[in-house]
C-alpha positions as CSV (number, residue, x, y, z in Angstrom):
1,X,-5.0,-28.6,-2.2
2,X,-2.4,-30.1,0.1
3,X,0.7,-28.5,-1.3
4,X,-1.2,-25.1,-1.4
5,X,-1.7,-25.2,2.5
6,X,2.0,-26.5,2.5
7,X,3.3,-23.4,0.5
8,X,1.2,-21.0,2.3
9,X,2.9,-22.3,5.9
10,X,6.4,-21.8,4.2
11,X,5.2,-18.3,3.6
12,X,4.6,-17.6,7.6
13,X,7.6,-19.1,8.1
14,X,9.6,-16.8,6.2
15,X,7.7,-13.9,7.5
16,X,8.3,-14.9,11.5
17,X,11.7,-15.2,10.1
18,X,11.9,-11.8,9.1
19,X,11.2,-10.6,12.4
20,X,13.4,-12.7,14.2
21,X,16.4,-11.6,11.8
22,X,15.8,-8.1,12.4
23,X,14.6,-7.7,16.0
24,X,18.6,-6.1,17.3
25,X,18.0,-3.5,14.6
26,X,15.4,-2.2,16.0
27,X,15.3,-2.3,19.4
28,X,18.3,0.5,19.8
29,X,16.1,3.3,19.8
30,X,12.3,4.5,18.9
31,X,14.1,6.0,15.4
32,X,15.2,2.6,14.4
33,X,11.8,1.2,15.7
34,X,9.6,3.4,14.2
35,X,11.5,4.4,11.0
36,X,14.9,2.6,11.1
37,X,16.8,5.3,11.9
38,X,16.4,6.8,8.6
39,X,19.0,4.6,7.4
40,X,17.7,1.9,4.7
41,X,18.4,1.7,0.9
42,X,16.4,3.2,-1.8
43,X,15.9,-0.7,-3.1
44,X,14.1,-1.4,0.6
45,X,12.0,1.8,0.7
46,X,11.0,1.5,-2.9
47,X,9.4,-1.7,-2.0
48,X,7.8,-0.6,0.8
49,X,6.5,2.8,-1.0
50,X,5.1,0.1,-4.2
51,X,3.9,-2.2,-1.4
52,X,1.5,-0.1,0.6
53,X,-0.3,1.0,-2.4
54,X,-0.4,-2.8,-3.5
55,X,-2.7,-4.5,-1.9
56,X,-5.3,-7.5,-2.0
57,X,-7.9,-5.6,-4.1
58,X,-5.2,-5.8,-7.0
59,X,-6.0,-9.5,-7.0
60,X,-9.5,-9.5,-6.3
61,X,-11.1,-6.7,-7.1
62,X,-9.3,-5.4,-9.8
63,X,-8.6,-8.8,-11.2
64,X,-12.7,-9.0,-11.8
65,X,-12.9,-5.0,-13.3
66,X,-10.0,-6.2,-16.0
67,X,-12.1,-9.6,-16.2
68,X,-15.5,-7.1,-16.8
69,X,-14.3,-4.2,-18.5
70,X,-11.2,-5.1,-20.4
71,X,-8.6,-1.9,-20.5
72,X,-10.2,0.3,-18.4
73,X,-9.0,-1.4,-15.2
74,X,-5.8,0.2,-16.0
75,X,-6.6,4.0,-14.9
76,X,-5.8,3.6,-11.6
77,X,-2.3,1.9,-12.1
78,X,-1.5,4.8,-14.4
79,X,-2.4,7.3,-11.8
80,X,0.1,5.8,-9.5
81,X,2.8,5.7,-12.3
82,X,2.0,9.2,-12.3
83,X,1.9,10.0,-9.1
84,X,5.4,8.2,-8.2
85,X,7.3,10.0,-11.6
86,X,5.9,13.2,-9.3
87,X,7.3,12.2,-6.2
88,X,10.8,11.2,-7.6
89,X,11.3,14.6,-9.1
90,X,9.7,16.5,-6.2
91,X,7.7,15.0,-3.1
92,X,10.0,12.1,-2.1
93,X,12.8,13.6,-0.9
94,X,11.2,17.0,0.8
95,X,9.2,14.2,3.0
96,X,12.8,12.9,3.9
97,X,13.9,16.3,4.7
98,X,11.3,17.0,7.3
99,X,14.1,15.6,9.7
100,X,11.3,13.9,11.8
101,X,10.6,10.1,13.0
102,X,6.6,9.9,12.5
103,X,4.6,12.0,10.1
104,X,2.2,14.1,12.6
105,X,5.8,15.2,14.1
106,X,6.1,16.9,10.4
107,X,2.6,18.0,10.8
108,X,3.7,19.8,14.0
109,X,6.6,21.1,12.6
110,X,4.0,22.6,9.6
111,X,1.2,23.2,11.4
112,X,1.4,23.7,15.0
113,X,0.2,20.7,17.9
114,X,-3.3,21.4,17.9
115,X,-3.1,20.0,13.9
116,X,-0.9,17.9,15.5
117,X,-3.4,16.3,18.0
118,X,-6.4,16.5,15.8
119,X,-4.9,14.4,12.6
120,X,-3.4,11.9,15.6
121,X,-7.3,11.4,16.6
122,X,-8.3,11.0,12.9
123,X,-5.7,9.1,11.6
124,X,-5.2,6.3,13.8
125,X,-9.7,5.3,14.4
126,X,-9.4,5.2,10.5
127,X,-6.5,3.2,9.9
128,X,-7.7,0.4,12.7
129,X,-11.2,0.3,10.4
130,X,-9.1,0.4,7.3
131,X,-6.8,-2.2,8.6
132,X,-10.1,-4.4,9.4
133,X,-11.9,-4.2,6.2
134,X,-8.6,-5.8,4.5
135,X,-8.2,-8.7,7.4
136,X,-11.9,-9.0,6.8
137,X,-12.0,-8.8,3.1
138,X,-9.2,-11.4,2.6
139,X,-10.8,-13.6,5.4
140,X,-13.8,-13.9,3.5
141,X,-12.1,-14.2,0.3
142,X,-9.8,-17.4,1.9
143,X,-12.7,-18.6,3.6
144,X,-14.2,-19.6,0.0
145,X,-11.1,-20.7,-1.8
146,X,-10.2,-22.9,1.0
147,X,-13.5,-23.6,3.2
148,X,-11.7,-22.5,6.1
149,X,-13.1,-21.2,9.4
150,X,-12.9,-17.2,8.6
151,X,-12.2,-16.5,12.7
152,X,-9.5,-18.6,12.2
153,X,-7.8,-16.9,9.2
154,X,-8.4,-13.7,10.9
155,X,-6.6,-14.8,13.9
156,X,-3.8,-16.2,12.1
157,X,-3.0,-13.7,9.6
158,X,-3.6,-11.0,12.4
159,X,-0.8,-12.1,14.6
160,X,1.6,-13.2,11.8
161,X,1.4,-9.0,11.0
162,X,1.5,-8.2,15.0
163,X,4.3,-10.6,15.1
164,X,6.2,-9.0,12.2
165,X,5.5,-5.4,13.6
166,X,6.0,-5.7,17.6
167,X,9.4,-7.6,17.3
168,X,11.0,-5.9,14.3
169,X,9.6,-3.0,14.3
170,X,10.3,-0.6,10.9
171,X,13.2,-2.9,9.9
172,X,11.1,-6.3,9.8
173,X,8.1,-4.1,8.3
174,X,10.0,-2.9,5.3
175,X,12.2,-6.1,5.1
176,X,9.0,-8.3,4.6
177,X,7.6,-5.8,2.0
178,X,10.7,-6.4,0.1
179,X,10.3,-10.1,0.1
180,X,6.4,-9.8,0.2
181,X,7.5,-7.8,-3.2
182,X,9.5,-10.7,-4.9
183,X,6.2,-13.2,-4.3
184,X,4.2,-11.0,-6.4
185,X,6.9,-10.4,-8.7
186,X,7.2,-14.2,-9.2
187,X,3.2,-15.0,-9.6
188,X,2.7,-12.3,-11.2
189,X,5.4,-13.3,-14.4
190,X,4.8,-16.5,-14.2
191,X,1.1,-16.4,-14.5
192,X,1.6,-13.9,-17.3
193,X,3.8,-15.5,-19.5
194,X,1.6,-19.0,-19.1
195,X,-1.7,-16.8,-20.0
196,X,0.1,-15.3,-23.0
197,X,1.4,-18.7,-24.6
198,X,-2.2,-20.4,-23.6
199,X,-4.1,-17.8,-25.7
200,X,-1.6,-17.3,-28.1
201,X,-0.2,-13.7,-27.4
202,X,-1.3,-10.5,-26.9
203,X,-3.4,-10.0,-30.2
204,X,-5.3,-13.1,-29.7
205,X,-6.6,-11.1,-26.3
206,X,-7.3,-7.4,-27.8
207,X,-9.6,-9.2,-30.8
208,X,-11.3,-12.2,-28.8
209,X,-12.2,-9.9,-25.3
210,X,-16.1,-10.2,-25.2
211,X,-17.7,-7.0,-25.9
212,X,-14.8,-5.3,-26.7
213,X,-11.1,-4.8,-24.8
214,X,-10.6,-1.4,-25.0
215,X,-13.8,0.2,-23.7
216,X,-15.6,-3.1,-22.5
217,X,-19.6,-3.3,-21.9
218,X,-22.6,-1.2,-20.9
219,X,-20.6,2.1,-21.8
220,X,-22.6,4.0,-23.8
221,X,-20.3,7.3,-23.3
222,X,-16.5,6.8,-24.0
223,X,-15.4,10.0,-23.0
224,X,-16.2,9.4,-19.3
225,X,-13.7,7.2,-19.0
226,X,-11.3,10.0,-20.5
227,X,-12.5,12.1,-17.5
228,X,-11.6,9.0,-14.9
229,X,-8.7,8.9,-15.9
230,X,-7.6,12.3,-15.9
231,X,-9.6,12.7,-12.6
232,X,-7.6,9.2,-10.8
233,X,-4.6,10.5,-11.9
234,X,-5.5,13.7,-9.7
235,X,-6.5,11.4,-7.4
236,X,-3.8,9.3,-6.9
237,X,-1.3,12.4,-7.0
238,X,-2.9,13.0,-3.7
239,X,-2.8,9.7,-2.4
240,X,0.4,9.1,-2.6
241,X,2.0,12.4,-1.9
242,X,0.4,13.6,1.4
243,X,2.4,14.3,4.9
244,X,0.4,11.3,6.2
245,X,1.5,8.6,3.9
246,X,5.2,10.4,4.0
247,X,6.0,7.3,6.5
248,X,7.4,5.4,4.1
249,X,9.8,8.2,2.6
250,X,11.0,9.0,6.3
251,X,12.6,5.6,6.2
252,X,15.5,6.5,3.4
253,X,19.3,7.0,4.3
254,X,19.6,10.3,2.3
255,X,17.6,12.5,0.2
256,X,18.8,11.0,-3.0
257,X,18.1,6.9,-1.5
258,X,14.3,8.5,-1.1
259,X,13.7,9.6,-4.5
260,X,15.4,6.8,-6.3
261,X,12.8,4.9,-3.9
262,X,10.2,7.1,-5.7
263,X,11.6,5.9,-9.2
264,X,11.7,2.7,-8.3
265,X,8.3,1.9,-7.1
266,X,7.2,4.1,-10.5
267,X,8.9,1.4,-12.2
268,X,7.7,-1.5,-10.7
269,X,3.7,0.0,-11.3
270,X,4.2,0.4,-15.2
271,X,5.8,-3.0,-15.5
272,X,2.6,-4.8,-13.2
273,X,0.3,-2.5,-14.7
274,X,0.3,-4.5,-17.8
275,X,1.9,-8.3,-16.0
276,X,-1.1,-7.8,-13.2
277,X,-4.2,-8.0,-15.9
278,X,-2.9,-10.4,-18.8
279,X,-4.4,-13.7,-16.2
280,X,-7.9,-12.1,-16.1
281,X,-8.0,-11.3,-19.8
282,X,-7.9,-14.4,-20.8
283,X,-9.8,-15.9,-18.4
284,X,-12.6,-13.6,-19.9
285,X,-11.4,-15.2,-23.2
286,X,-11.1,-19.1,-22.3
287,X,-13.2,-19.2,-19.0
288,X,-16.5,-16.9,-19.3
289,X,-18.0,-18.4,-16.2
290,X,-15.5,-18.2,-14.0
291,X,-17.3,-15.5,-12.1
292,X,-19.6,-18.7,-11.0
293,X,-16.9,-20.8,-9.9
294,X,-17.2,-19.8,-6.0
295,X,-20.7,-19.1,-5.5
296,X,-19.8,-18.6,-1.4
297,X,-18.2,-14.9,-2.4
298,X,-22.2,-13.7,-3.9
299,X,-21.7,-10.4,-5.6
300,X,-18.0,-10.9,-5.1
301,X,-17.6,-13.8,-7.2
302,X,-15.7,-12.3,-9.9
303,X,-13.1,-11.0,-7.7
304,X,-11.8,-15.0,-8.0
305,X,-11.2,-15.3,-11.4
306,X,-7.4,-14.8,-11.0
307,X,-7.6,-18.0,-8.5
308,X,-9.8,-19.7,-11.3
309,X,-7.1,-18.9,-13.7
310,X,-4.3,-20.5,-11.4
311,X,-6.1,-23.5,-10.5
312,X,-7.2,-24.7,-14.2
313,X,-4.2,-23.2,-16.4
314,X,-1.3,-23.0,-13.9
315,X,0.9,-25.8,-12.0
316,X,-0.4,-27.5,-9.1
317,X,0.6,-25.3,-6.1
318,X,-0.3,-22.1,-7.6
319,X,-3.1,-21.2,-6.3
320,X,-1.1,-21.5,-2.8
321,X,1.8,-19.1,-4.1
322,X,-1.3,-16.8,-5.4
323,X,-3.1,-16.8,-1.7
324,X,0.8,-15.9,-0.2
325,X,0.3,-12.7,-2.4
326,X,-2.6,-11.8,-1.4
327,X,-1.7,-12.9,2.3
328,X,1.5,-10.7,1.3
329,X,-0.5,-7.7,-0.4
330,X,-3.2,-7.1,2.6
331,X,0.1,-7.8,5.5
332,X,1.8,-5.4,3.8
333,X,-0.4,-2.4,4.6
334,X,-1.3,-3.8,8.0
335,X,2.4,-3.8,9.4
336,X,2.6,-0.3,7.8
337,X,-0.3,0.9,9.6
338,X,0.3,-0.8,12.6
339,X,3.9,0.7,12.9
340,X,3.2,4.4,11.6
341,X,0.3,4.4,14.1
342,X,2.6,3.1,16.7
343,X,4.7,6.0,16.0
344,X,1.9,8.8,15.8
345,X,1.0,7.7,19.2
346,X,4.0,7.7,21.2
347,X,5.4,10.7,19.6
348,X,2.4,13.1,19.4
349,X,0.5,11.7,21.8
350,X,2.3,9.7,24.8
351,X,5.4,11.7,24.9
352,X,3.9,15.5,24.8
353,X,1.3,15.2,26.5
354,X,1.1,12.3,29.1
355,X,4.5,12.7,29.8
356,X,5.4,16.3,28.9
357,X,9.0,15.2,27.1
358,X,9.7,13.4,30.3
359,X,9.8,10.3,29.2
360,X,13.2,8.3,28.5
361,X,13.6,6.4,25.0
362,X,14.2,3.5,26.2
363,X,10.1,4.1,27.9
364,X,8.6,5.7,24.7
365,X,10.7,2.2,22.6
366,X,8.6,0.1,25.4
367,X,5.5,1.9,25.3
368,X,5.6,2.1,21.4
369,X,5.5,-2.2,21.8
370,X,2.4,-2.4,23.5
371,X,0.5,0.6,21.4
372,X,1.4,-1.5,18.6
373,X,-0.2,-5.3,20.5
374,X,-3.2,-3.3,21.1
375,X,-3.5,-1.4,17.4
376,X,-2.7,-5.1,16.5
377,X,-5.5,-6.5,18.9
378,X,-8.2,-3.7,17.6
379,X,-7.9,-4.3,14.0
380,X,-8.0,-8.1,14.6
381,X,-11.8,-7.8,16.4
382,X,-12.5,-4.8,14.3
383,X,-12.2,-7.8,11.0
384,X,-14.4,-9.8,13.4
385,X,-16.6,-7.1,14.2
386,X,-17.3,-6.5,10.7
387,X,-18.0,-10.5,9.9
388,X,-20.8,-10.1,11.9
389,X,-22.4,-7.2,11.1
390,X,-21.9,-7.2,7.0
391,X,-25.1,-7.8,6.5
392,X,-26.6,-4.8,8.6
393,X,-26.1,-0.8,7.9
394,X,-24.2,0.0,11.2
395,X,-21.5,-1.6,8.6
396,X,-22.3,0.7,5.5
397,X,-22.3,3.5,8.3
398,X,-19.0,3.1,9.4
399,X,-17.4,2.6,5.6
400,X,-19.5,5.9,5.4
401,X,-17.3,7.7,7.7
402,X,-14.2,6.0,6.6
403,X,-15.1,7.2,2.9
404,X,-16.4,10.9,4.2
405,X,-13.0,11.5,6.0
406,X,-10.3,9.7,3.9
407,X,-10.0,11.7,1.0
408,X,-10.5,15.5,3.2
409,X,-7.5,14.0,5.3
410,X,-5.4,13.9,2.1
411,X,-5.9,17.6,1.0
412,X,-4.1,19.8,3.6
413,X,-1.6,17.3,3.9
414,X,-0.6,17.6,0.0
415,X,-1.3,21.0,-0.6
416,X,0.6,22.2,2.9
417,X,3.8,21.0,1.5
418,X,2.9,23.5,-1.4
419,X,0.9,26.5,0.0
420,X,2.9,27.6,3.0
421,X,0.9,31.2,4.4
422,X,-2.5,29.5,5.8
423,X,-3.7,30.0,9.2
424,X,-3.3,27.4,11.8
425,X,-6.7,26.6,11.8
426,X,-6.4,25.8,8.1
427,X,-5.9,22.0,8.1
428,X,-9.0,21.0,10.4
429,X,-11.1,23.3,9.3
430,X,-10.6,22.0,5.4
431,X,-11.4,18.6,7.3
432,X,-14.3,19.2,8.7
433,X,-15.5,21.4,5.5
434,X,-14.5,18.6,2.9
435,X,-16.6,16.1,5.1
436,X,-19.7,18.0,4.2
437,X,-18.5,18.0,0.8
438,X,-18.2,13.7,1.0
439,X,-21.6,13.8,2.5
440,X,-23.4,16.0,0.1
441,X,-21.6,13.7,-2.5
442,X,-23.6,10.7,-1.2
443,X,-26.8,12.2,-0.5
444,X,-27.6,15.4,-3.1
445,X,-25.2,15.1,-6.1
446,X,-25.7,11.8,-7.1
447,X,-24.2,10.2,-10.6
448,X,-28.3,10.5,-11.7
449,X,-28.0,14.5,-10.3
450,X,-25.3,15.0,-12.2
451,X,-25.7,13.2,-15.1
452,X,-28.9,15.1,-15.5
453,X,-27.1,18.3,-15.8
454,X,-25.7,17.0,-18.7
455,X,-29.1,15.8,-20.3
456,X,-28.0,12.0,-19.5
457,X,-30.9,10.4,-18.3
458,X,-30.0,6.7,-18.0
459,X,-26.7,5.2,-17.0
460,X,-26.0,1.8,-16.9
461,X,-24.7,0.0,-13.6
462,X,-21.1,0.4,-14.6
463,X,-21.4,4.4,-15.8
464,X,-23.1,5.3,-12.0
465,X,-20.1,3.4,-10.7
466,X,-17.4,5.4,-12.8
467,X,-19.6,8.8,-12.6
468,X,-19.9,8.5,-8.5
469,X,-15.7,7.8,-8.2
470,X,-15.2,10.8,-10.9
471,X,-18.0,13.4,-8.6
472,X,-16.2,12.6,-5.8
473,X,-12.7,13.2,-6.8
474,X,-13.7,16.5,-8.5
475,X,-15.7,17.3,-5.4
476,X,-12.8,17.1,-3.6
477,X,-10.5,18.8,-5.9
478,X,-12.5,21.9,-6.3
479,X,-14.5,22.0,-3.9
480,X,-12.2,20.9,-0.4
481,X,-8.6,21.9,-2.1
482,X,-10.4,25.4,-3.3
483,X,-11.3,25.9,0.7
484,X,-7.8,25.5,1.8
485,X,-6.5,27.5,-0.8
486,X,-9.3,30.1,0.4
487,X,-7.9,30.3,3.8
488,X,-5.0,32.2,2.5
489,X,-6.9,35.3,2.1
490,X,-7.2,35.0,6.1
491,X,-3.5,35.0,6.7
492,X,-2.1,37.6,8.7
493,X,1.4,37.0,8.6
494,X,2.1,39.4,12.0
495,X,-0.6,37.3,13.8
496,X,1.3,34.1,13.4
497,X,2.9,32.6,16.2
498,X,4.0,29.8,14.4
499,X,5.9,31.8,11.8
500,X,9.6,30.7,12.9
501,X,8.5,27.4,13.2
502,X,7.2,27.0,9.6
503,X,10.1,28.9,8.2
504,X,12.6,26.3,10.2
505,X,10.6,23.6,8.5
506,X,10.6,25.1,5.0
507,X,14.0,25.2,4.8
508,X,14.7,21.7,6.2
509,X,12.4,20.7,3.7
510,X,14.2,22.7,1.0
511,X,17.9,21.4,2.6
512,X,19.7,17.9,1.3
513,X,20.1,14.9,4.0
514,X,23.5,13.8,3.4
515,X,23.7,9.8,5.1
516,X,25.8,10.2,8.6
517,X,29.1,8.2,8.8
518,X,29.0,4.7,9.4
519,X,26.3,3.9,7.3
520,X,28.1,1.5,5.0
521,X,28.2,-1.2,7.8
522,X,24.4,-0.6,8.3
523,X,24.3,-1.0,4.4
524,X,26.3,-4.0,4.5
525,X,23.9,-5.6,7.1
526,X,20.5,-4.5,5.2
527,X,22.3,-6.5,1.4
528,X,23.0,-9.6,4.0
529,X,20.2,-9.9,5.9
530,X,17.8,-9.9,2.8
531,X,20.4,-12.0,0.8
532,X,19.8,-14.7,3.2
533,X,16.2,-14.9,3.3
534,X,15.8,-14.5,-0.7
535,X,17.9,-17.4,-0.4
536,X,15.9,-19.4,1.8
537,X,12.7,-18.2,-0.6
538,X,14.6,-19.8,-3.6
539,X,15.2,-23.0,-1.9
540,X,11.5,-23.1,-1.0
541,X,10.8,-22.6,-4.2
542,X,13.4,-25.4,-5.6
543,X,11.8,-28.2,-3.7
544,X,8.4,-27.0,-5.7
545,X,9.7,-28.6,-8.2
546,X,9.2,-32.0,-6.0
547,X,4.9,-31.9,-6.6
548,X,3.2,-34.1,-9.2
549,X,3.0,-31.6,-12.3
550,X,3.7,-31.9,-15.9
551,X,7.9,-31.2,-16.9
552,X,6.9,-27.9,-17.8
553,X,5.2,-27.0,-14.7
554,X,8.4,-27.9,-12.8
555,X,10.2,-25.9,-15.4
556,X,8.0,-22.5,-14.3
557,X,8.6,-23.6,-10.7
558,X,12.2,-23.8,-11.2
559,X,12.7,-21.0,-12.5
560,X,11.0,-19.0,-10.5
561,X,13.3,-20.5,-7.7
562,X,16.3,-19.3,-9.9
563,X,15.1,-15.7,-10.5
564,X,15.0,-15.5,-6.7
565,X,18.2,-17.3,-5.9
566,X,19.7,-14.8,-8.6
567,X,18.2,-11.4,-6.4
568,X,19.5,-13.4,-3.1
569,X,22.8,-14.3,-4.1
570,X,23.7,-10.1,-5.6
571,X,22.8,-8.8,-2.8
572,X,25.4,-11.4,-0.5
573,X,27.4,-10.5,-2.9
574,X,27.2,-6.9,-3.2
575,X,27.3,-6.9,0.7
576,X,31.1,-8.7,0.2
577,X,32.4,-6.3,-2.7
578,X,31.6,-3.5,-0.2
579,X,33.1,-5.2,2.6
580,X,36.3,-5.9,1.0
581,X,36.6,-2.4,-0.5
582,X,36.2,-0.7,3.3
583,X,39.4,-3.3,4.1
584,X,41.4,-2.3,1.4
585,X,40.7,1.6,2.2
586,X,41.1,1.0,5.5
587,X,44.8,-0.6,4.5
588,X,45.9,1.8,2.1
């Protein structure tokens, strides 16, 4: 257990050092702060855009559905894949083309500022509960692996993200993803490729899965998990593509560096779609109680089976790489959060109307700092807030309202990019309308309501679980999307004020960002930066091969260290080549 706490402090260390390296990037302007300028790599925003749809519950939470259910667990991944293949070939690069530093600015620029000020209000409560459920959730979760104080783990994990997020701002963010990115990557393979020679390949887990792999138990009607799938994929479509979550699009150099980003993080979901689940599946296989092996997590206990795996198949220090991706999965979306909201704040809030456009940059880069110490503050007592109340319903109310307004939010900001004549009071009023819709979801049309339509009288545990996920999205699709598309009939195009506005913006979005000069120096700095801490990852790695383990657990840890050292040193290297080729053209 010693050499897990060991690499799990080599893990903060790296991520302070991200910050550190890439403070003078971002402290030139609030652009650089809160998007980098729009000047990073496809290879750094694609890791981002995978990153903050990664997150702890791929570990946990899904790790126990695929432990469970076999197959199924897959839906969701293949929604994203989806939903990424979308945004290369249309989404990413119109979000990049807003020409704006913080997503409500493109709602603005869409809309008109009272959208603006209303999805500022709505966005930013909801991502500081978001952002607590995940401190919480992995808190609890790291608690029971490691008997640890949970206050404690809040604390520290909390400031490591502020840390990351108030010094470095969009550069250290995005950096940290990228290496929060190779970890996963690394556990991820390496746990896969063990599972597969321990259970003797793939075949060996499709005909020995209890209860069968492909639709798993208590599912007495197959097609519904057709119709989850079709309805996630939907789903996820939204999720991904939506004006709020555009952040991480805004960050690209070009139009063309966003939707290779796109690609990218498409790739990287249909290769971990199948690497994630392999660990579980055969701990259904060769550890049926598993699920029993940390009692302290109660209903929760199966989300540890990925940790039982590590700890009784894998090398000794495993489990503390496995804990550095979760660590890395749930900081990910904080420092996200806490720098979009940063953003949202100052630019729709502080600067229009406090200020009145007033304020310098050099004020809005300062005052963007302490918004994010106290976003960073809130979502730390919010985690501790919610450790103390998990057992009472003021808890269930507020995931209520989290659950009522999270997916409305989503459908004026996907379908404005596509549906342009709507009047202004479109977007809120969907909002407010598709809220009623999330409540009548949990209170009238119920998976035992529905299913009764369909002369289903009883449903197992897992079938109201996968008939309340497929209600709501389908709610929400025809019932919230249909209202918005409604409002169209109530468009009176000689009414609207904002009519030059939106026509300005609709044909930024439909016009190419071309990268500005000089941006193969900030290219050459992005390839050397990371080059050097991928290198100090593989070393950290190398002297993992120093703990007590069999040859060929040394052997996985090695080369691990090796397929990091190998990312590190191409990127040093494809920051020389591009040096030397801007001397010789500057010769010639």
């Amino acid at each position: 257990m010693e050499y897990d706490y060991l690499v799990i402090a080599g893990y903060f260390g790296l991520m302070v050092a991200i910050s550190l390296l890439f403070k003078k990037m971002a402290s030139n302007s609030t652009s650089d702060y809160f998007r980098g300028g729009g000047k990073m790599l496809w290879w750094m925003v694609g890791a981002t855009a995978f990153m903050t749809q990664f997150s702890a519950w791929t570990f946990t939470g899904a790790a126990g559905k695929a432990f469970n259910d076999g197959f199924a667990v897959l839906g969701v991944f293949i929604g994203n894949i989806a939903a990424y293949v979308v945004a290369h070939l249309y989404f990413a690069k119109r979000f990049r083309q807003m020409r704006v530093d913080t997503p409500t600015e493109g709602i603005r620029r869409r809309f008109d500022s009272t959208n603006e000020q209303f999805f500022t209000w709505v966005i930013i409560p909801l991502s500081v509960i978001n952002g607590g459920v995940w401190l919480n959730g992995l808190s609890v979760f790291a608690s029971a692996v490691f008997n640890a104080d949970i206050m404690t783990t809040i604390w520290v994990t909390g400031i490591a993200v502020l840390v990351i997020s108030l010094l470095s701002g969009a550069w250290g963010v995005v950096a940290s993803d990228f290496i929060q990115t190779l970890v996963i990557a690394i556990i991820s393979i390496a746990c896969a490729i063990v599972a597969l020679v321990y259970i003797g390949g793939p075949g060996e887990i499709v005909r020995e899965f209890p209860e069968g792999f492909w639709i798993g138990p208590d599912m007495n009607y197959p097609l519904m998990m057709v119709c989850v799938f079709l309805f996630f994929v939907v789903k996820q479509l939204q999720s991904i593509n939506n004006m709020q979550d555009s952040y991480r699009f805004l960050n690209a150099k070009d139009s063309k560096n966003a939707s290779k980003a796109a690609l990218m993080a498409g790739a990287m979901m249909l290769a971990g779609a199948v690497i994630w689940f392999i660990p579980p599946w055969v701990a259904a296989i060769a550890f049926p109680d598993a699920a029993a092996q940390y009692p302290a997590l109660g209903a929760k206990a199966s989300d540890a089976v990925y940790l039982v795996f590590a700890r009784e198949v894998m090398p000794v220090g495993t489990v503390g790489l496995l804990m550095a991706g979760l660590f890395a999965a749930t900081m990910s979306s904080m420092d996200s959060a806490l720098n979009r909201n940063s953003g949202i704040f100052v630019r729709s809030f502080y600067s229009n109307i406090i200020r009145k456009g007033k304020a310098s940059d050099r004020e809005l880069l300062r005052t963007g700092q302490v918004v994010c110490v106290a976003n960073g503050l809130m979502v730390i007592l919010m985690a501790q807030f919610f450790t103390s109340l998990k057992e009472l319903s003021l808890f269930d109310l507020m995931m209520q309202v989290s659950t009522l307004l999270q997916g409305p939010i989503l459908v004026p900001l996907f379908f404005g990019m596509i549906i342009r004549k709507t009047p202004k009071w479109a977007p809120w009023a969907t909002v407010v309308f598709g809220g009623l819709v999330s409540w009548s979801v949990i209170n009238i049309f119920t998976p035992q309501t529905v299913g009764g339509w369909f002369g289903i009288t009883e449903l197992t545990g897992r079938e109201v679980s996968e008939m309340r996920t497929m209600i709501t999205i389908a709610a929400h699709l025809f019932l919230t999307a249909g209202f918005f598309w409604a409002t169209t009939l109530f468009y009176k195009e000689e009414q609207d004020v904002n009519k030059e506005s939106t026509d300005a913006f609709f044909k930024d979005v439909e016009t190419e960002v071309v990268a500005s000069e000089g941006q193969d120096i900030v290219d050459r700095m992005q390839r050397n930066k990371l080059g050097t801490l991928v290198t100090y990852m593989a070393a950290g790695l190398t002297f993992m091969v120093l703990i007590p383990n069999p040859l060929w657990g040394r052997v996985v840890f090695l080369c691990c260290a090796a397929a990091v050292f190998a990312v590190g040193y191409a990127l040093k290297r494809s920051a020389r080549i591009d040096e030397a080729q801007e001397l010789t053209q500057q010769t010639n």
